[in-house]
KEMILUM-435597 format. One record per residue: residue in three letters; x, y, z of N, C-alpha, C in turn. Coordinates in Angstrom, 2 decimals. Atoms other than C-alpha are relative to their C-alpha. Layout:
BEGIN
[ALA,[X,Y,Z],[X,Y,Z],[X,Y,Z]],
...
END
This chain:
BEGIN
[UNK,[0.32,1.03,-0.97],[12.63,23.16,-19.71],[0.74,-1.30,-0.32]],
[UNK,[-0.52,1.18,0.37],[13.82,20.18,-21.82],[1.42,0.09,0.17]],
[UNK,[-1.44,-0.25,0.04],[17.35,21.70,-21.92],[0.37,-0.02,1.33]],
[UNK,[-0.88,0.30,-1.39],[17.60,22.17,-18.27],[0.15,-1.44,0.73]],
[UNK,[0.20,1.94,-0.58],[16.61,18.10,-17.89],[1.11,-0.15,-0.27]],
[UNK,[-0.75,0.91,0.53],[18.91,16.79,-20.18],[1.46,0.79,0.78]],
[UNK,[-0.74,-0.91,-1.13],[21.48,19.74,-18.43],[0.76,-1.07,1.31]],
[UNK,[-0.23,0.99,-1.17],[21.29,17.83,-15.17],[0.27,-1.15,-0.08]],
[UNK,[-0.32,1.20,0.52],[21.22,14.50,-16.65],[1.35,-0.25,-0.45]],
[UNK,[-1.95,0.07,0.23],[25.10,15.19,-18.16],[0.42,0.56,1.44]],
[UNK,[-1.62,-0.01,-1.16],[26.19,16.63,-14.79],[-0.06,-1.38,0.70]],
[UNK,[0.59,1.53,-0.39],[24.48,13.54,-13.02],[0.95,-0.90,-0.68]],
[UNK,[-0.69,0.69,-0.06],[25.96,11.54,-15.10],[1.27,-0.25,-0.51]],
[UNK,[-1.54,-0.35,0.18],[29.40,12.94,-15.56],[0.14,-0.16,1.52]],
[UNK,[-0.50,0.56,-0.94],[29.94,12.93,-11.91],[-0.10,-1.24,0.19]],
[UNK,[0.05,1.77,0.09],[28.77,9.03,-12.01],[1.04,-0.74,-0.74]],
[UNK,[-0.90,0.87,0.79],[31.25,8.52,-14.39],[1.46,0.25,0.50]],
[UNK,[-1.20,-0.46,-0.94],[34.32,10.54,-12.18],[0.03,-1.11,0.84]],
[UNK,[0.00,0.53,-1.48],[33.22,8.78,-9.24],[0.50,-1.75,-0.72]],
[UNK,[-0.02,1.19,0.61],[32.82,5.06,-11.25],[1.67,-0.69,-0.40]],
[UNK,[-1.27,-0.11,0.93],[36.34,5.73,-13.39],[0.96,-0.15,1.46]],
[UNK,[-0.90,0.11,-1.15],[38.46,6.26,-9.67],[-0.49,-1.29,0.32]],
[UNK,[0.45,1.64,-0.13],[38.49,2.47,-8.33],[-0.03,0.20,1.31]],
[UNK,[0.87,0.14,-1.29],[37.68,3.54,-4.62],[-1.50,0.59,-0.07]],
[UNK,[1.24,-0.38,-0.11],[35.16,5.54,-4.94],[-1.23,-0.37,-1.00]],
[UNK,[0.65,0.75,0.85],[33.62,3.50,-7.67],[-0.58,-1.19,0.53]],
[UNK,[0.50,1.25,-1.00],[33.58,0.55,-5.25],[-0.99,0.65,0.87]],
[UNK,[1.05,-0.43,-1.22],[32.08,2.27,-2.60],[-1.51,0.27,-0.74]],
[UNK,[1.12,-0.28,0.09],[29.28,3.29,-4.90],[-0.48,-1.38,-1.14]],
[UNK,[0.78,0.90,0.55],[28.93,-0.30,-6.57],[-0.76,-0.66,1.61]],
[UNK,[0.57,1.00,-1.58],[28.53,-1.82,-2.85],[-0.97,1.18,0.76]],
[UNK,[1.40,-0.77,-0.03],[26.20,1.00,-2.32],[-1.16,-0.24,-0.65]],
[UNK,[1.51,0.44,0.58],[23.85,0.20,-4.56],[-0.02,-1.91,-0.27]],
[UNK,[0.62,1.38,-0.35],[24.13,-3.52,-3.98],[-0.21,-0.40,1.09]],
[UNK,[0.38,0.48,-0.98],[23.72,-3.37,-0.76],[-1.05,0.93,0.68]],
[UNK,[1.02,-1.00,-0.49],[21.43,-0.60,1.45],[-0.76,0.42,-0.72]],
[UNK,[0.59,-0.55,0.77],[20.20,0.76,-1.94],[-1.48,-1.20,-0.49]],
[UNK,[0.60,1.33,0.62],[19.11,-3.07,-3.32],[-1.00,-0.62,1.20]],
[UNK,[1.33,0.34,-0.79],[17.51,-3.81,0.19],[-0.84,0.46,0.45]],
[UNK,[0.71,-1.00,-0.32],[15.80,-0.83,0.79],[-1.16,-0.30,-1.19]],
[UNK,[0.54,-0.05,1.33],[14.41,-1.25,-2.83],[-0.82,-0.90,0.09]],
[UNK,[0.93,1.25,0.31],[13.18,-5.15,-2.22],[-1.15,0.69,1.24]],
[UNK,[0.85,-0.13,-0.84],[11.79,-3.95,0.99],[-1.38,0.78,0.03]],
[UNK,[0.65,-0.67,0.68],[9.54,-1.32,-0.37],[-0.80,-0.83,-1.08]],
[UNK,[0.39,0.71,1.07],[8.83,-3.33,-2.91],[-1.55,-1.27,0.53]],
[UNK,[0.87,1.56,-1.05],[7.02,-6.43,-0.57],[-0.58,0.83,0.79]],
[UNK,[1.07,-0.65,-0.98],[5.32,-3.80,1.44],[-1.17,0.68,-0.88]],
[UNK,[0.69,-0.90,1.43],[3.70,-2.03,-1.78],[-0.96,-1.91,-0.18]],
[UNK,[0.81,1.21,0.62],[2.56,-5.73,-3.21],[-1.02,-0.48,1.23]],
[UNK,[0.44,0.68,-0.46],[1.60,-6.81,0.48],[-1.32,1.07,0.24]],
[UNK,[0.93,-0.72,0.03],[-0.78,-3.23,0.74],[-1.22,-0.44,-0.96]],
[UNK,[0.99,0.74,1.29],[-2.16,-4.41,-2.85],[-0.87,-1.04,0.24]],
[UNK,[0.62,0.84,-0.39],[-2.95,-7.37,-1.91],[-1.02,-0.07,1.08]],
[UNK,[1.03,-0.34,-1.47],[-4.83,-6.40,1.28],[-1.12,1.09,-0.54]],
[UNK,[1.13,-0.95,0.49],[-6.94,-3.61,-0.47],[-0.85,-1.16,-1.11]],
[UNK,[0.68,1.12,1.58],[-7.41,-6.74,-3.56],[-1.33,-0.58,1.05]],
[UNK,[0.86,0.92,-1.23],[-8.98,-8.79,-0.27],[-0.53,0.37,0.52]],
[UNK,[1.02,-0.67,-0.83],[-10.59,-6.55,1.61],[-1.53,0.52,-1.13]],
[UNK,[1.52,-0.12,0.42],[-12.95,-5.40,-1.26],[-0.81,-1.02,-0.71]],
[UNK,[0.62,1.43,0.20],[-14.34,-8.62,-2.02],[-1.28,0.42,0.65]],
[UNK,[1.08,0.06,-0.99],[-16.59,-8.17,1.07],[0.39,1.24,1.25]],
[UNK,[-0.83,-0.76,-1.10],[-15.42,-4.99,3.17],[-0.40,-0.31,1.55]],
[UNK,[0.62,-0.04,-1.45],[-17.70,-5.21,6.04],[1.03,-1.41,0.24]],
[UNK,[-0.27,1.26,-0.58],[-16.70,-9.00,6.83],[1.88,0.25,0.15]],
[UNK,[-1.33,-0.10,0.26],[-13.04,-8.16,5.77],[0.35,1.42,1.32]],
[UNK,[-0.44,-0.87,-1.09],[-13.18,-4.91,8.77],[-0.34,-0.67,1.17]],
[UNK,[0.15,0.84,-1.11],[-14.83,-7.16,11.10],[1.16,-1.25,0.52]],
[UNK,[-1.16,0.35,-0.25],[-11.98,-9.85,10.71],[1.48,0.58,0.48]],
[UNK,[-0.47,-0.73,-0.44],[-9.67,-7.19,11.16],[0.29,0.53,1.44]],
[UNK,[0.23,-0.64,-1.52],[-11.09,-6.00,14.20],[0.17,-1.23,0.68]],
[UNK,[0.06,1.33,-1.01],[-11.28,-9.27,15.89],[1.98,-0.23,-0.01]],
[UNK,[-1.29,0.35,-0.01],[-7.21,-9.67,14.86],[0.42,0.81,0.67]],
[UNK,[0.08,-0.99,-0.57],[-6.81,-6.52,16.18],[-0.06,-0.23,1.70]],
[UNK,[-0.01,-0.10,-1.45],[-8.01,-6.93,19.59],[0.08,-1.35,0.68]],
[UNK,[0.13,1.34,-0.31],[-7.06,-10.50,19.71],[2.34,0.46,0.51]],
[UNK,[-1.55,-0.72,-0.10],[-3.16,-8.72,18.92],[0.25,0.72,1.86]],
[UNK,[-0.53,-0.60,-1.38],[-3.71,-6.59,22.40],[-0.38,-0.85,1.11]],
[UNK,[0.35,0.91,-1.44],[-5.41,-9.06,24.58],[0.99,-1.08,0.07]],
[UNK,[-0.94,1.45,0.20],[-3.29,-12.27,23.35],[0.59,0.36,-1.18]],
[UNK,[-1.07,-0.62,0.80],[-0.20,-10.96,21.55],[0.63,-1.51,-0.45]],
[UNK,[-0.69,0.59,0.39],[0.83,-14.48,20.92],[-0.11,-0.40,-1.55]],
[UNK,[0.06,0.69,1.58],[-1.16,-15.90,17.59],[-1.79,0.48,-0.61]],
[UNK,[1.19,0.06,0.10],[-4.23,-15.80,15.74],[-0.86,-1.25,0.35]],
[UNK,[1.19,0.85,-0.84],[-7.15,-18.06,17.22],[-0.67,-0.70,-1.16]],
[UNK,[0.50,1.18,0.87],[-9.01,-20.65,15.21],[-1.36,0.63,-0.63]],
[UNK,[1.47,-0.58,0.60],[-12.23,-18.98,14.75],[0.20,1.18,-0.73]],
[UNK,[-0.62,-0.81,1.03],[-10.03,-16.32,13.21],[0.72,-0.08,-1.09]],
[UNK,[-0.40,1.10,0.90],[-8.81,-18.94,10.95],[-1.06,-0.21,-1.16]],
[UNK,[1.49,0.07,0.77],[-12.32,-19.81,10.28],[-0.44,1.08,-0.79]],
[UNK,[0.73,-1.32,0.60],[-13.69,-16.51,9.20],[0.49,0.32,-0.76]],
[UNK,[-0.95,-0.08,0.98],[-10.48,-16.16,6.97],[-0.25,-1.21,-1.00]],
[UNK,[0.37,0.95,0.91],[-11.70,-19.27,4.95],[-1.19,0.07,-0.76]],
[UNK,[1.03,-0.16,0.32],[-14.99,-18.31,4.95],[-0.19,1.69,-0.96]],
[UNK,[-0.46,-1.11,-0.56],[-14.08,-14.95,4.56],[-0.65,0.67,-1.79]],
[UNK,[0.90,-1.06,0.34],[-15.86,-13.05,1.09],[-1.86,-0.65,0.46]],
[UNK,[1.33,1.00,-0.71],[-19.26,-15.71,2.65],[-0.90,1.28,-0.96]],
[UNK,[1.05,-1.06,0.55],[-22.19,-13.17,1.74],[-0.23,1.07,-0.16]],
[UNK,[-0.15,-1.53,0.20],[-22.16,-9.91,0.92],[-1.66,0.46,0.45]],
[UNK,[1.32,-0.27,-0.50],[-24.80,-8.06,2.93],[-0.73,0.64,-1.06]],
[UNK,[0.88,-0.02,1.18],[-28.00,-7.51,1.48],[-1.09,1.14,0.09]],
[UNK,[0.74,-0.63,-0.48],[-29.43,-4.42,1.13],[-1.61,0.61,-0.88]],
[UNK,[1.24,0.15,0.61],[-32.98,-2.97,0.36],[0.23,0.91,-1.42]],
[UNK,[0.13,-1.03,1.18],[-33.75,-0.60,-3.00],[0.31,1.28,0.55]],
[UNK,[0.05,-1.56,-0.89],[-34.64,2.31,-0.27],[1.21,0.36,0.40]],
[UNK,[-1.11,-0.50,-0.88],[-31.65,2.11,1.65],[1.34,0.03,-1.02]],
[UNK,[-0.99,0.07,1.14],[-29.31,1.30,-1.41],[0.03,1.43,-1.15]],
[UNK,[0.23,-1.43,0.64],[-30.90,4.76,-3.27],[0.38,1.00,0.82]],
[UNK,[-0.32,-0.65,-1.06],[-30.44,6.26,0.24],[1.12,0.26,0.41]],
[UNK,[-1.57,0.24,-0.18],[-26.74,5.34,0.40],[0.87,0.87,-1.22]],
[UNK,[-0.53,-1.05,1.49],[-26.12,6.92,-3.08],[-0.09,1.00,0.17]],
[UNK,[0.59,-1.56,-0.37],[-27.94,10.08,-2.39],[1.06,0.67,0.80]],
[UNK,[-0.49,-0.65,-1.19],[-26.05,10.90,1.00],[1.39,0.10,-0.80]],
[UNK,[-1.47,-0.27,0.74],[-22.50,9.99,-1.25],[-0.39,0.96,-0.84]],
[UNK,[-0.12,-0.69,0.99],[-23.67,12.17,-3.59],[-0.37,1.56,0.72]],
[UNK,[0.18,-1.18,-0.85],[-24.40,14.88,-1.15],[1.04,0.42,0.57]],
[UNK,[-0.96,-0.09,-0.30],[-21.26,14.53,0.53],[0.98,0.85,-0.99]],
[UNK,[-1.55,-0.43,1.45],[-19.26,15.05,-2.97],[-0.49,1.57,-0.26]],
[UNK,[0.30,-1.41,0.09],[-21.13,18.20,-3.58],[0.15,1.23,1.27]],
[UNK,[0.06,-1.27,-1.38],[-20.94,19.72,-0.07],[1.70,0.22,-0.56]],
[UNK,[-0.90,-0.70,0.41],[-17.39,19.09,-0.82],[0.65,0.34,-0.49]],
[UNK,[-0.12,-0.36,0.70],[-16.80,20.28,-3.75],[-0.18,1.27,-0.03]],
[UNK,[0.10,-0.99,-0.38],[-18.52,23.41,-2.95],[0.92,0.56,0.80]],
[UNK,[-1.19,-0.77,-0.87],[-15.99,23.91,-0.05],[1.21,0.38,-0.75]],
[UNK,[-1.48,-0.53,1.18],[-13.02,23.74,-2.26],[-0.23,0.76,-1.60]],
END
């Protein structure tokens, strides 16, 4: 297994070093990877951190954080121009109180997850 890595790894990078050593096709593959390769890379990159960041913010307070959502959401299809002020607001206010629930319904909430995991667990 280890032999067929390192294997590929010398053809890999024996052709890298053919291609590199000729001075066209060496160019073509430096301005390849500084250009389409390098912005593909940042771009990925700022969509990964901006996901992070949105899962970091949303569990603060989920409910309030799906309800803001939703309101941006159907604020996007009715009035495609901006977000609205009171959607401003709620974003300031925005982990405010975390709802509050009873003992019963909080033991009740566990239970049913824990019923869930076993149903499917059993299936698979």
């Amino acid at each position: 297994m280890i032999d067929e890595i390192l294997m590929y790894a010398f053809v890999v990078f024996w052709i890298a070093w053919v291609a590199v050593s000729k001075k066209e096709p060496g160019r073509w593959l430096i301005r390849f990877c500084e250009g389409p390769l390098t912005t593909f890379a940042t771009f990925i990159d700022q969509n990964v951190i901006k996901m992070a960041d949105f899962f970091v913010w949303s569990s603060k307070n989920p409910v309030a954080a799906l309800q803001i959502k939703k309101e941006e959401v159907k604020l996007k299809v009715i009035k495609p121009v901006g977000i609205t002020e009171d959607i401003k607001e709620s974003r300031k206010r925005y982990p405010g109180e975390l709802p509050r629930l009873t003992l019963g319904a909080s033991l009740f909430l566990i239970l049913l997850l824990f019923l869930i995991y076993l149903i499917l667990y059993l299936l698979w």
